[in-house]
Predicted model as a PDB file, atoms N, CA, C, CB and O in Angstrom, pLDDT in the B-factor column:
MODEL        1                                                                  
ATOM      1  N   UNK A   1    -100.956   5.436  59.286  1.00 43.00           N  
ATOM      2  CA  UNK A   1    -101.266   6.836  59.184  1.00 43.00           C  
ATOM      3  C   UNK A   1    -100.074   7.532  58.533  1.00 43.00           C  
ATOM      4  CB  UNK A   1    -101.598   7.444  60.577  1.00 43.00           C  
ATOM      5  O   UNK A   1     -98.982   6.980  58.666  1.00 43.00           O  
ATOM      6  N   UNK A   2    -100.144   8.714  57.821  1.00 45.00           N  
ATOM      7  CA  UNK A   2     -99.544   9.157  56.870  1.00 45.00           C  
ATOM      8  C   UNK A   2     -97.697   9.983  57.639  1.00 45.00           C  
ATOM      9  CB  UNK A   2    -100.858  10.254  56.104  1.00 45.00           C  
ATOM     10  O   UNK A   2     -96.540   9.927  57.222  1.00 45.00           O  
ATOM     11  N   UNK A   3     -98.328  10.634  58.842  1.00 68.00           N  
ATOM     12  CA  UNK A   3     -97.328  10.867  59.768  1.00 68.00           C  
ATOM     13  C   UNK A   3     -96.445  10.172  60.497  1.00 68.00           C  
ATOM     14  CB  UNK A   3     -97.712  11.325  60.425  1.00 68.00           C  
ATOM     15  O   UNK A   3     -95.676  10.711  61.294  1.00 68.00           O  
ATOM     16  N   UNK A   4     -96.490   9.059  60.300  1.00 73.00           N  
ATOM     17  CA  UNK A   4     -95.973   7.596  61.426  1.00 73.00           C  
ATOM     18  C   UNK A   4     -95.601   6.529  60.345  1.00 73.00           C  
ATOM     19  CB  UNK A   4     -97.502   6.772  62.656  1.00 73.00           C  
ATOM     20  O   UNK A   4     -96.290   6.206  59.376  1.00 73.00           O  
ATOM     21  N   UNK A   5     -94.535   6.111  60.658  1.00 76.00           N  
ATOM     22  CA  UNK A   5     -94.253   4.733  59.998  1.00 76.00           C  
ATOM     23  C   UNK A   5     -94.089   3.476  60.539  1.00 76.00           C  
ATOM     24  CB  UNK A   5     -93.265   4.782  59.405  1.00 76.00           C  
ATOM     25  O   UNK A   5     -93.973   3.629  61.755  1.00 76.00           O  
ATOM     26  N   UNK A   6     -94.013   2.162  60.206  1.00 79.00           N  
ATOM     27  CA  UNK A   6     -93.256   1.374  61.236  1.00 79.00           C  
ATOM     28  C   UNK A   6     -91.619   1.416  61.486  1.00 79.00           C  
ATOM     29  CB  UNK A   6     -93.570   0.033  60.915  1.00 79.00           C  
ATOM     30  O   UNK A   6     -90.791   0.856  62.205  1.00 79.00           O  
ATOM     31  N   UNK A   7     -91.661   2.366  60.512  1.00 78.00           N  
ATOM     32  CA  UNK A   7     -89.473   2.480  60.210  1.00 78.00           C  
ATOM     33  C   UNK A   7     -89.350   3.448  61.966  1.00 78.00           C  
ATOM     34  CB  UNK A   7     -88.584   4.281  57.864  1.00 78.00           C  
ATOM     35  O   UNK A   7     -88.432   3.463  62.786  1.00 78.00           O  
ATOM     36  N   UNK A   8     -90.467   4.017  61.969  1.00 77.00           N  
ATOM     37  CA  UNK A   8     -89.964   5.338  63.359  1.00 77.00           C  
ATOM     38  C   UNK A   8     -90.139   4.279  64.350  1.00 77.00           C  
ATOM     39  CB  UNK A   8     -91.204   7.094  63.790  1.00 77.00           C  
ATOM     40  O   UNK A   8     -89.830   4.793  65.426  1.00 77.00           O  
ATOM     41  N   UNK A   9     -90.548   2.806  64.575  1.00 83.00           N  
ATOM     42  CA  UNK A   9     -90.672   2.397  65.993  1.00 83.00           C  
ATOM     43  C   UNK A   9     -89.242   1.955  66.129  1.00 83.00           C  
ATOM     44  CB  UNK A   9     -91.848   1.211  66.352  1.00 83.00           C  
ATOM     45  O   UNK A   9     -88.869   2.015  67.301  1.00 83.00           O  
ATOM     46  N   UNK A  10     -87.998   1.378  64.983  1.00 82.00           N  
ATOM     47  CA  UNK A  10     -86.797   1.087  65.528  1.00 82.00           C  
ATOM     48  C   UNK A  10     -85.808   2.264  65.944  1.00 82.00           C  
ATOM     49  CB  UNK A  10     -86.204   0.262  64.621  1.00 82.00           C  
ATOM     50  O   UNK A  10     -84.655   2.215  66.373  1.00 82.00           O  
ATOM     51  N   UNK A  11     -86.736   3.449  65.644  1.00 80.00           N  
ATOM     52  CA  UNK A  11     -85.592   4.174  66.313  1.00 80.00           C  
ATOM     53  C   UNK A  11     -85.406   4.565  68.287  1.00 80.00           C  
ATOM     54  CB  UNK A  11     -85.723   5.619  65.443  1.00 80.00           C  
ATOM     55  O   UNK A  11     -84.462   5.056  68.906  1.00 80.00           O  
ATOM     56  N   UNK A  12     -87.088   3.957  68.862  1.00 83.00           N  
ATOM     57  CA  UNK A  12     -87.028   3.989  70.159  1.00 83.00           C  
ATOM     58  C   UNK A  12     -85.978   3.117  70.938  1.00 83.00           C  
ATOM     59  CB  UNK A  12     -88.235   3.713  70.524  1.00 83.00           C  
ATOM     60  O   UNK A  12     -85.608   3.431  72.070  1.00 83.00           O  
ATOM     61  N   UNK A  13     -85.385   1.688  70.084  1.00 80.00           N  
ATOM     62  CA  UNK A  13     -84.552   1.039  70.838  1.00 80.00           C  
ATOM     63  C   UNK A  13     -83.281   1.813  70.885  1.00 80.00           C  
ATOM     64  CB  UNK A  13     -84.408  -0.283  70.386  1.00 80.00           C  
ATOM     65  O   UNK A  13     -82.307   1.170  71.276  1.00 80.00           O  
ATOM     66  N   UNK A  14     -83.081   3.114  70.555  1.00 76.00           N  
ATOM     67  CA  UNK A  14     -81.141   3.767  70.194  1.00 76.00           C  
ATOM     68  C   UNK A  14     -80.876   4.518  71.057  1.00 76.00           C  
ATOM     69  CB  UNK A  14     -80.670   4.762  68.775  1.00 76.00           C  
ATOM     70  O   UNK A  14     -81.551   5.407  71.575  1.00 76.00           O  
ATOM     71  N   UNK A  15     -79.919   4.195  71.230  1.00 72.00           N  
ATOM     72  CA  UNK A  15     -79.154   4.971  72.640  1.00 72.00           C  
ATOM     73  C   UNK A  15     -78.192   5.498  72.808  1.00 72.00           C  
ATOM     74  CB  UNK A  15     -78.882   4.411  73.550  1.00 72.00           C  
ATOM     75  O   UNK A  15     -77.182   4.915  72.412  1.00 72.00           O  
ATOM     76  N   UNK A  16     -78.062   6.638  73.368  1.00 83.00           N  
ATOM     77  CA  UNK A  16     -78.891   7.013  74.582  1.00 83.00           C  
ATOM     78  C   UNK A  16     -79.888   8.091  74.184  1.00 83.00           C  
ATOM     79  CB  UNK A  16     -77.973   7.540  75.790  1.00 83.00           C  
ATOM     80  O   UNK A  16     -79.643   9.001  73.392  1.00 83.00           O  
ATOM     81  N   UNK A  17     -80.789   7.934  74.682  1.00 83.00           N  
ATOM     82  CA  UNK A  17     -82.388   9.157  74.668  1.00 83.00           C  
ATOM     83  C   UNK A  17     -82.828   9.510  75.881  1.00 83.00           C  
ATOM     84  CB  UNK A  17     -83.925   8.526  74.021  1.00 83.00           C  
ATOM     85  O   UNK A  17     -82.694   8.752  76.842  1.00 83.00           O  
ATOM     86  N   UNK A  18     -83.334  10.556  75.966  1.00 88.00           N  
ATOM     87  CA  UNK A  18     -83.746  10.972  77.470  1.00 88.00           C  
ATOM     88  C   UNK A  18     -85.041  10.842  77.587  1.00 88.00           C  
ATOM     89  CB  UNK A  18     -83.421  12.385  77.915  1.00 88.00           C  
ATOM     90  O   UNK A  18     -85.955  10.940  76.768  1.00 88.00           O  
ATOM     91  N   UNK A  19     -85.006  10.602  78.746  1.00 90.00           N  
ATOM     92  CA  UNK A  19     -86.811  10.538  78.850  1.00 90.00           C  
ATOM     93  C   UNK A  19     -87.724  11.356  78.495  1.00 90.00           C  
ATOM     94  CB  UNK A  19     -87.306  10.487  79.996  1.00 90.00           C  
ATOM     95  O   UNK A  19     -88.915  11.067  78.607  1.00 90.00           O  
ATOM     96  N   UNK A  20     -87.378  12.290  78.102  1.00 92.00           N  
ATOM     97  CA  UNK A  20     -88.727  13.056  77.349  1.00 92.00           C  
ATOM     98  C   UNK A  20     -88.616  13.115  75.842  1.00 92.00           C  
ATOM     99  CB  UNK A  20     -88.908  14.692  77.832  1.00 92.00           C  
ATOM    100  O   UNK A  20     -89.464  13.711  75.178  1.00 92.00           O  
ATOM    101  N   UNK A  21     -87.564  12.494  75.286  1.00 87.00           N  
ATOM    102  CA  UNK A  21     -87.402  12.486  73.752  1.00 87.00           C  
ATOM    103  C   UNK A  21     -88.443  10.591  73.616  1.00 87.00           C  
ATOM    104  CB  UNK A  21     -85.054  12.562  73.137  1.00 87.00           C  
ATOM    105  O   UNK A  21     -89.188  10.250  72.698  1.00 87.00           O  
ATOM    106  N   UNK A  22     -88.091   9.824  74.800  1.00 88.00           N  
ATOM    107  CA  UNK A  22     -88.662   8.452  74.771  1.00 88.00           C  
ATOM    108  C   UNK A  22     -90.169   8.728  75.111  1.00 88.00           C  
ATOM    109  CB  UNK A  22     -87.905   7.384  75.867  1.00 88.00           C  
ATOM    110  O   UNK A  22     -91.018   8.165  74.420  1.00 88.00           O  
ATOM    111  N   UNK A  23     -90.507   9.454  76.002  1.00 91.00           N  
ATOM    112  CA  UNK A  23     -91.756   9.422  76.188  1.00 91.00           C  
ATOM    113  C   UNK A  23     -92.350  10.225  74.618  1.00 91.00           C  
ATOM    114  CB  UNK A  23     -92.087  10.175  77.737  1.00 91.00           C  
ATOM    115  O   UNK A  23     -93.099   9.559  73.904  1.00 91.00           O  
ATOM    116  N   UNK A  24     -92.010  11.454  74.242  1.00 88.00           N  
ATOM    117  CA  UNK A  24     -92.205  11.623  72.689  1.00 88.00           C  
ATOM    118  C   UNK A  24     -92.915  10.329  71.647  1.00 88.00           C  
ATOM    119  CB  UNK A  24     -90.659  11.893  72.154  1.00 88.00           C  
ATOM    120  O   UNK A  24     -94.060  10.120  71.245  1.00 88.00           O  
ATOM    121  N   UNK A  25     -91.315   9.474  71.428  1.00 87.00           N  
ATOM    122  CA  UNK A  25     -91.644   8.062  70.545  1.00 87.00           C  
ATOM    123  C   UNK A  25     -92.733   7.470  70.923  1.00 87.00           C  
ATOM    124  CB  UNK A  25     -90.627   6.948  70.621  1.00 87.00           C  
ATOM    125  O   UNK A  25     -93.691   7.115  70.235  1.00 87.00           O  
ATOM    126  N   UNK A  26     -92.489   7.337  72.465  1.00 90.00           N  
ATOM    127  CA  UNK A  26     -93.725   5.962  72.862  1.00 90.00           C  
ATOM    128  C   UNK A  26     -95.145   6.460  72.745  1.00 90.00           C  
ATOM    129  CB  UNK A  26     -93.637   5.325  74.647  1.00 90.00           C  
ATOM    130  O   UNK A  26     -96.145   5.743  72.724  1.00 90.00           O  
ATOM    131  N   UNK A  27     -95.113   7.726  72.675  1.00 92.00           N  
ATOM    132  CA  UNK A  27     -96.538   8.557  72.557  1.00 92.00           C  
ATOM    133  C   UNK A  27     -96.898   7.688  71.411  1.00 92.00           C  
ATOM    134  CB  UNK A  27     -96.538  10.426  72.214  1.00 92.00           C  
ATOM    135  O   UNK A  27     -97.525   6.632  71.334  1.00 92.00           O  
ATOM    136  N   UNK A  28     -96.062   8.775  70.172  1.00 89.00           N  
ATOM    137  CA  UNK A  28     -96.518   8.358  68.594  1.00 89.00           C  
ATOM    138  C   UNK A  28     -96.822   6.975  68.017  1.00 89.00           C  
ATOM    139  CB  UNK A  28     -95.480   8.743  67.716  1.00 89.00           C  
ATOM    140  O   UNK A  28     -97.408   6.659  66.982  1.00 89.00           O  
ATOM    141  N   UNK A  29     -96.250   6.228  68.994  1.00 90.00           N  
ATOM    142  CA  UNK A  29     -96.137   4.516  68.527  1.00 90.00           C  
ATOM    143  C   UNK A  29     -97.258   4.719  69.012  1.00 90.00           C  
ATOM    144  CB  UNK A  29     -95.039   3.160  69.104  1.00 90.00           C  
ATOM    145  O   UNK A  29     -98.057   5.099  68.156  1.00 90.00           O  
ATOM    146  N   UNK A  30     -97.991   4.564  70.798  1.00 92.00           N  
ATOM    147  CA  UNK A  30     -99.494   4.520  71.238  1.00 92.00           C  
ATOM    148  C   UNK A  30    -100.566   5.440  70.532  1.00 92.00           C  
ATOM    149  CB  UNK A  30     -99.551   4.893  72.702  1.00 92.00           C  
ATOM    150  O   UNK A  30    -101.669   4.908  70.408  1.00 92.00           O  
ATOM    151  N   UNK A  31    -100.461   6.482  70.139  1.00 91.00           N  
ATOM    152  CA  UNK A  31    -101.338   7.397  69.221  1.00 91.00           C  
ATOM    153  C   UNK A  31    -101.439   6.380  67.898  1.00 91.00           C  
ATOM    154  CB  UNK A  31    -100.532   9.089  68.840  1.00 91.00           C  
ATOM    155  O   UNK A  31    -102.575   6.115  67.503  1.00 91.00           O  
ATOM    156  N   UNK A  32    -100.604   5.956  67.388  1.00 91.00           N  
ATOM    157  CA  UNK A  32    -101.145   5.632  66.141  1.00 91.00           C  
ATOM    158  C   UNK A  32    -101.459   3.924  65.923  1.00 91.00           C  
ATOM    159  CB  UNK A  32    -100.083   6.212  65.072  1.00 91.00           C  
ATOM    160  O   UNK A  32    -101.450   3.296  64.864  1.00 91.00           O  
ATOM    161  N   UNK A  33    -101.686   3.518  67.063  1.00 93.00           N  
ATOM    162  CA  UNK A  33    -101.723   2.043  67.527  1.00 93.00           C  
ATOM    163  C   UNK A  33    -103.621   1.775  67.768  1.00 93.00           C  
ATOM    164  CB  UNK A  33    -100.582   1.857  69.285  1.00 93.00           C  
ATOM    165  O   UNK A  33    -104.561   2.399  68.260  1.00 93.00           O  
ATOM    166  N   UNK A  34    -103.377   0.406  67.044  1.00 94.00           N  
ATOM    167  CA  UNK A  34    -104.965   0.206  66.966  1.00 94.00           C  
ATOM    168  C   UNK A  34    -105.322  -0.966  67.971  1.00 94.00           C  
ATOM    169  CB  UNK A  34    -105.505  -0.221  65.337  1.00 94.00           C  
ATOM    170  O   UNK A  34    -106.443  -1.405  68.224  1.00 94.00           O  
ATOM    171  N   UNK A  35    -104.092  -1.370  68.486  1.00 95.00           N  
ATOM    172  CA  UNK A  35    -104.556  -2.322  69.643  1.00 95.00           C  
ATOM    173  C   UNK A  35    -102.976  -2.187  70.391  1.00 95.00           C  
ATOM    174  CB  UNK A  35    -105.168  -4.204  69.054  1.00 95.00           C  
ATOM    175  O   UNK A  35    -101.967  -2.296  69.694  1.00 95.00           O  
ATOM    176  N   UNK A  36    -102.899  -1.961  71.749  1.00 96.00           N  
ATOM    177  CA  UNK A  36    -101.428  -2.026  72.356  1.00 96.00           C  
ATOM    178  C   UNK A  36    -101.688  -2.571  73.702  1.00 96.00           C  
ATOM    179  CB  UNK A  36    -100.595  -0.522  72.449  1.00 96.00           C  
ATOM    180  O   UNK A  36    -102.778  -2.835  74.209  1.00 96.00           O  
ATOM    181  N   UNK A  37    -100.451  -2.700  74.218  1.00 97.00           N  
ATOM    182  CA  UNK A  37    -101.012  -3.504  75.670  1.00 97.00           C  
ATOM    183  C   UNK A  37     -99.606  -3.576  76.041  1.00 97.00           C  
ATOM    184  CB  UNK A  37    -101.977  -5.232  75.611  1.00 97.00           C  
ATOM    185  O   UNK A  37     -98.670  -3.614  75.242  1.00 97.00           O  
ATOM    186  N   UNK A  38     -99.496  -3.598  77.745  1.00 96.00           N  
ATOM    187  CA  UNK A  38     -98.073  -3.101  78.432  1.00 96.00           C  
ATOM    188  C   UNK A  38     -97.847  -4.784  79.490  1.00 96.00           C  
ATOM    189  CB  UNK A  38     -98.366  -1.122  79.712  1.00 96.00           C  
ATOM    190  O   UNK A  38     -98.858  -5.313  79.951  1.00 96.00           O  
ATOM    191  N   UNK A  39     -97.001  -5.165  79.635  1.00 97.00           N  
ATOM    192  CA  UNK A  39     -96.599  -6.274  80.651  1.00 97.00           C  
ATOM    193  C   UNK A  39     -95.159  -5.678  81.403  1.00 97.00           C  
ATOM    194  CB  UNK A  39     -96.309  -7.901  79.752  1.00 97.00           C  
ATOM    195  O   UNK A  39     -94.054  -5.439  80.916  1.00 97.00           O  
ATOM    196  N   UNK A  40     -95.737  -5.536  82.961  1.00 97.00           N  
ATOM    197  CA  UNK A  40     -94.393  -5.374  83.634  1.00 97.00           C  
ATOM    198  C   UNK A  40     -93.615  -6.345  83.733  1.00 97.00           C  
ATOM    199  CB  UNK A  40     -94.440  -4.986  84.797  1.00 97.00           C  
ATOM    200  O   UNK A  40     -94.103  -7.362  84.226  1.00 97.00           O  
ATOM    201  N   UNK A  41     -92.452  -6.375  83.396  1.00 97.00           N  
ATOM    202  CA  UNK A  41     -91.313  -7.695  83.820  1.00 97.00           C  
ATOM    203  C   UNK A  41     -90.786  -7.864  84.943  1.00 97.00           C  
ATOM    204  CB  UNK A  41     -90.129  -7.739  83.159  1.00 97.00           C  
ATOM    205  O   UNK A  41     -90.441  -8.959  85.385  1.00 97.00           O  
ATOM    206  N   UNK A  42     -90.659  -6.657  85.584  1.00 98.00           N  
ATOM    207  CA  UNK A  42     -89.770  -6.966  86.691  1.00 98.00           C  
ATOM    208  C   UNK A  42     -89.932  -5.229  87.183  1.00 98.00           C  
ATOM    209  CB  UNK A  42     -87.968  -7.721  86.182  1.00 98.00           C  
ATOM    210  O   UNK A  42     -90.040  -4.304  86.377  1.00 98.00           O  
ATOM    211  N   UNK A  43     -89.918  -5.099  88.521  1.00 97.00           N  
ATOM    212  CA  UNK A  43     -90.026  -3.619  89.322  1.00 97.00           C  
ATOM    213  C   UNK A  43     -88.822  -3.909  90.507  1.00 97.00           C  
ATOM    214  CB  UNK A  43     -91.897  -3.257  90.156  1.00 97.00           C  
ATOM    215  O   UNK A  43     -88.852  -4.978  91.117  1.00 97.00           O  
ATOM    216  N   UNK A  44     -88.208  -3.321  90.673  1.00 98.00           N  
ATOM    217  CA  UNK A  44     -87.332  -3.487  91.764  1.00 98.00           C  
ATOM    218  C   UNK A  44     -86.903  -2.003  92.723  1.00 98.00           C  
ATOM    219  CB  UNK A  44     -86.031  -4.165  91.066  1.00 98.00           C  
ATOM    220  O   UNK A  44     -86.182  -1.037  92.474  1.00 98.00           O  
ATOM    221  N   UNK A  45     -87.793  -2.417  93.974  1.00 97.00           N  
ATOM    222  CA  UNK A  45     -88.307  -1.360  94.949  1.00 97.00           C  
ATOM    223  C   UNK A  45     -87.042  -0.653  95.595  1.00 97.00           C  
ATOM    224  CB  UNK A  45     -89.280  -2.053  96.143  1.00 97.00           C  
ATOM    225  O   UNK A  45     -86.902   0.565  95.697  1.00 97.00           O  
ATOM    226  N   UNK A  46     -86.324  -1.432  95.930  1.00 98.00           N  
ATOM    227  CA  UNK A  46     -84.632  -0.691  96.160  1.00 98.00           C  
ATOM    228  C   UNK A  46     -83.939   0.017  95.385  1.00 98.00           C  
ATOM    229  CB  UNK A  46     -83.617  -1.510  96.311  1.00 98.00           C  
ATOM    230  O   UNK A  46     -83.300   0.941  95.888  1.00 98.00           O  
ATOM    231  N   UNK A  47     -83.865  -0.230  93.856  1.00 98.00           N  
ATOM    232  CA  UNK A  47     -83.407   0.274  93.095  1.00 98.00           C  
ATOM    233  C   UNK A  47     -83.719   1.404  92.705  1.00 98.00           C  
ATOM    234  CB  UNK A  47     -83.366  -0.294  92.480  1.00 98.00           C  
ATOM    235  O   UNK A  47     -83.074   2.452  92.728  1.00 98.00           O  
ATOM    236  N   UNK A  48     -85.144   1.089  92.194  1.00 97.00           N  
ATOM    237  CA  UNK A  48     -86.484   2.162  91.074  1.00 97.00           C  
ATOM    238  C   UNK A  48     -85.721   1.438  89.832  1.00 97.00           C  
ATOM    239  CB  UNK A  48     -86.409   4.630  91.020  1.00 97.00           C  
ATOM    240  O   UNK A  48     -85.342   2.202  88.944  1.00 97.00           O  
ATOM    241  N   UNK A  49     -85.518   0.391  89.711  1.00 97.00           N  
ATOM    242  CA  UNK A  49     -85.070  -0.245  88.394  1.00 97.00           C  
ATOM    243  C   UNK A  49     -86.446  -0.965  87.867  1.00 97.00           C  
ATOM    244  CB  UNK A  49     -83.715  -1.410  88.630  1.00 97.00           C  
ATOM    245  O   UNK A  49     -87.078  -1.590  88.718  1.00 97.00           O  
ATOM    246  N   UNK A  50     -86.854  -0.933  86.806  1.00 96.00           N  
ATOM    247  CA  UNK A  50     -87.579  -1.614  86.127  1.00 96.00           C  
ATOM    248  C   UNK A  50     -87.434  -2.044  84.658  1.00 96.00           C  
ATOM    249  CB  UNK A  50     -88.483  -1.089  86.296  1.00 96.00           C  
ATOM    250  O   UNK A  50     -86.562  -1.541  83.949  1.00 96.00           O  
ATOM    251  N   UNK A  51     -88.431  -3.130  84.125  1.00 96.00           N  
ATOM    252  CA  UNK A  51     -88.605  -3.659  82.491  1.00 96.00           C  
ATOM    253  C   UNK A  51     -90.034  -3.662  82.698  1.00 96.00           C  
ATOM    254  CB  UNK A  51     -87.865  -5.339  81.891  1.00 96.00           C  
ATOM    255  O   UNK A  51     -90.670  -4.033  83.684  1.00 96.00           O  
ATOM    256  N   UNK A  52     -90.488  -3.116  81.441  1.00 95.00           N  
ATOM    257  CA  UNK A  52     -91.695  -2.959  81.200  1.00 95.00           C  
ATOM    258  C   UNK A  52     -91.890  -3.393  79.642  1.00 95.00           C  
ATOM    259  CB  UNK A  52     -92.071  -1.568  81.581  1.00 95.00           C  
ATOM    260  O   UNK A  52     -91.165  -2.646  78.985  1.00 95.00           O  
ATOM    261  N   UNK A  53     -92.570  -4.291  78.797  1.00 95.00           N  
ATOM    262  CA  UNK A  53     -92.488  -4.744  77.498  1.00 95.00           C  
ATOM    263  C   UNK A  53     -93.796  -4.245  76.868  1.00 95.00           C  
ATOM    264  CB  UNK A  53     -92.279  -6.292  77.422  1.00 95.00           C  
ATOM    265  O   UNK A  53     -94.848  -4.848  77.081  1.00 95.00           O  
ATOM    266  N   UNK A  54     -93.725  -2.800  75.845  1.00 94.00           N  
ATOM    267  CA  UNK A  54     -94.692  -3.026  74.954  1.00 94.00           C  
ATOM    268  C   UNK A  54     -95.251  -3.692  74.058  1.00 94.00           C  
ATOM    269  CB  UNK A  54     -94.713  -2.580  74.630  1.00 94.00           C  
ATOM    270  O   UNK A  54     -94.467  -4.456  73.495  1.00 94.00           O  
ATOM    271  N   UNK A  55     -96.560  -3.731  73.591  1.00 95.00           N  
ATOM    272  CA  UNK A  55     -96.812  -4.824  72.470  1.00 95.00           C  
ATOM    273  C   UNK A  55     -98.054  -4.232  71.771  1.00 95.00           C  
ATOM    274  CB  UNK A  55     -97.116  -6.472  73.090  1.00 95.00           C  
ATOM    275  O   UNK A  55     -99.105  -3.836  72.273  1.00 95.00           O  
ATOM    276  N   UNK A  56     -97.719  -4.269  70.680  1.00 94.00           N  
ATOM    277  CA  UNK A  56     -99.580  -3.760  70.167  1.00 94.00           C  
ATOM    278  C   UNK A  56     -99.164  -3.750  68.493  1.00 94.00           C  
ATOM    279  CB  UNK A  56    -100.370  -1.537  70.916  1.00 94.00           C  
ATOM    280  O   UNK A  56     -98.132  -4.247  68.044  1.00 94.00           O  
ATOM    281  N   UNK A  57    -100.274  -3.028  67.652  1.00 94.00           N  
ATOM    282  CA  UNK A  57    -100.205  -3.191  66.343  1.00 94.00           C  
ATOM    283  C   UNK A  57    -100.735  -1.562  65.772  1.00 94.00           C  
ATOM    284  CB  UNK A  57    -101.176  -4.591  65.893  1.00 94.00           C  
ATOM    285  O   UNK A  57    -101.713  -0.871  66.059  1.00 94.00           O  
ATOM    286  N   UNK A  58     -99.543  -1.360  64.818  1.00 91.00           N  
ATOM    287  CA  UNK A  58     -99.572   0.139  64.630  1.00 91.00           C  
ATOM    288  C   UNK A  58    -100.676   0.047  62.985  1.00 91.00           C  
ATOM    289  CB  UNK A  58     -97.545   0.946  64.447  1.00 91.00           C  
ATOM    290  O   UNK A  58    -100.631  -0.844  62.136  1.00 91.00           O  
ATOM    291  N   UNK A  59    -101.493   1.177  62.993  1.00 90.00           N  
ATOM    292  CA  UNK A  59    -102.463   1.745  62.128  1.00 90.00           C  
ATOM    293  C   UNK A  59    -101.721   2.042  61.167  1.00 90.00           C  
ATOM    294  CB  UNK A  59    -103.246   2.825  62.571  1.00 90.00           C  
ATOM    295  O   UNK A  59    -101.046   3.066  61.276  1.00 90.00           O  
ATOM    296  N   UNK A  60    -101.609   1.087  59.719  1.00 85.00           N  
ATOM    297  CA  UNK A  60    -101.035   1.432  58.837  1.00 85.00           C  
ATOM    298  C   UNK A  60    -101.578   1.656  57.594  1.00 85.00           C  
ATOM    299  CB  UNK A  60    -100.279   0.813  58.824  1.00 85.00           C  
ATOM    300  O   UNK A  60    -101.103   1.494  56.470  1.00 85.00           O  
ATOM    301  N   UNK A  61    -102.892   2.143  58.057  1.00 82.00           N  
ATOM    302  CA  UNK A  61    -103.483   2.941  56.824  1.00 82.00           C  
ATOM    303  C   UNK A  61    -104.056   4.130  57.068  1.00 82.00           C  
ATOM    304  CB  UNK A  61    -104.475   2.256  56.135  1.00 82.00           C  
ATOM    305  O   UNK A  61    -104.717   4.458  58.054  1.00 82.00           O  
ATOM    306  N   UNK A  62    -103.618   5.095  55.613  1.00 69.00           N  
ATOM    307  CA  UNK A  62    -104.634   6.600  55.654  1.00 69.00           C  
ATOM    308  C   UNK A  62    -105.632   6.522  56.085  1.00 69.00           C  
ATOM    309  CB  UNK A  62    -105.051   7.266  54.523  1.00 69.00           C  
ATOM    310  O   UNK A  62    -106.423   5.675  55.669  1.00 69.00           O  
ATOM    311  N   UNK A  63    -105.997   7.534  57.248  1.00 65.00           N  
ATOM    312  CA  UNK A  63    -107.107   8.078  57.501  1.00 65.00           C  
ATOM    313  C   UNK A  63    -108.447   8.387  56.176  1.00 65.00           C  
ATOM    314  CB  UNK A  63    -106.546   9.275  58.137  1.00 65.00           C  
ATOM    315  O   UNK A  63    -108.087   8.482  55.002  1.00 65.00           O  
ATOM    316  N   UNK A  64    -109.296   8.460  56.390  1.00 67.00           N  
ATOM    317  CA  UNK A  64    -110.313   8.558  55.552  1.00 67.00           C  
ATOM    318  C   UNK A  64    -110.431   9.990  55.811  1.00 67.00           C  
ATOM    319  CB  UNK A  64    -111.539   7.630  55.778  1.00 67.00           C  
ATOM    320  O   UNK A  64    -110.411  10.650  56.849  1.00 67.00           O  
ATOM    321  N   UNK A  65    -110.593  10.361  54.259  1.00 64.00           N  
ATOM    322  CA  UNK A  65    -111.036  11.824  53.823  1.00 64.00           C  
ATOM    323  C   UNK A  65    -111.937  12.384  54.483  1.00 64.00           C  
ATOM    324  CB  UNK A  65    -111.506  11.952  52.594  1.00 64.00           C  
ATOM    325  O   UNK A  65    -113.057  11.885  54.375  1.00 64.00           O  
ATOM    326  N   UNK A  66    -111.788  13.495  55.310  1.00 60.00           N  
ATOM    327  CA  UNK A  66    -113.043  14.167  55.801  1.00 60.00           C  
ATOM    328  C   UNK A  66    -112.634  13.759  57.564  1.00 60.00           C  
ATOM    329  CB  UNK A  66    -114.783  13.362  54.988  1.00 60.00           C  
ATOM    330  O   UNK A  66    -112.964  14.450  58.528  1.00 60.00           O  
ATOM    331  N   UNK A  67    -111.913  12.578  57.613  1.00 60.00           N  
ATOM    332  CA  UNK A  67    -111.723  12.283  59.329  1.00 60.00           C  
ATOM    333  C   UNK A  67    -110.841  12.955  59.942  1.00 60.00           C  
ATOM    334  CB  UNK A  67    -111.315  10.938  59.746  1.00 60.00           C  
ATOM    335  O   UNK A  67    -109.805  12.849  59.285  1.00 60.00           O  
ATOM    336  N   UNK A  68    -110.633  13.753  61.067  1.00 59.00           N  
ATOM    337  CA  UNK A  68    -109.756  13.752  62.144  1.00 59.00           C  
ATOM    338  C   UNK A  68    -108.569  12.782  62.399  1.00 59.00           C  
ATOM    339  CB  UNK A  68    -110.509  13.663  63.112  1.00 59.00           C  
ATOM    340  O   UNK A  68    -108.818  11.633  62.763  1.00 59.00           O  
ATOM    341  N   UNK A  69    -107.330  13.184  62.230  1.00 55.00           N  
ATOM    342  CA  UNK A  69    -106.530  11.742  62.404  1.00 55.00           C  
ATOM    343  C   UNK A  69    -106.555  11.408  63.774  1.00 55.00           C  
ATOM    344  CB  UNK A  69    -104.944  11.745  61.941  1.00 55.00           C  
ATOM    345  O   UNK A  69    -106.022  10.370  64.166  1.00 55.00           O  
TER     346      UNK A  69                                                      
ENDMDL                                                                          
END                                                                             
């Protein structure tokens, strides 16, 4: 899609970002994603520490004329 690249998903790994600038990225990566899917790695109940691994495949073509993106 014309707004999104795959160049904008390496900028979610840079640090430091706050959680609402990350939740931002991870939106736009899932909005413009035509198949995605989440695996928890690890939750740790004492802490509130977690890994969570996204995975999916971003929509890398224009929308069609006349569509809603």
């Amino acid at each position: 899609m014309p707004d999104y690249s795959i160049e904008d998903v390496t900028t979610i790994g840079r640090s430091p970002i706050s959680p609402r600038a990350l939740n931002d990225k991870l939106w736009g990566v899932l909005s413009h994603s035509v198949v995605a899917r989440v695996r928890v790695e690890s939750c740790d109940r004492e802490t509130g520490e977690y890994r969570v691994v996204l995975q999916g495949t971003l929509d890398l073509e224009p929308p069609e004329i006349g569509t809603k993106p």
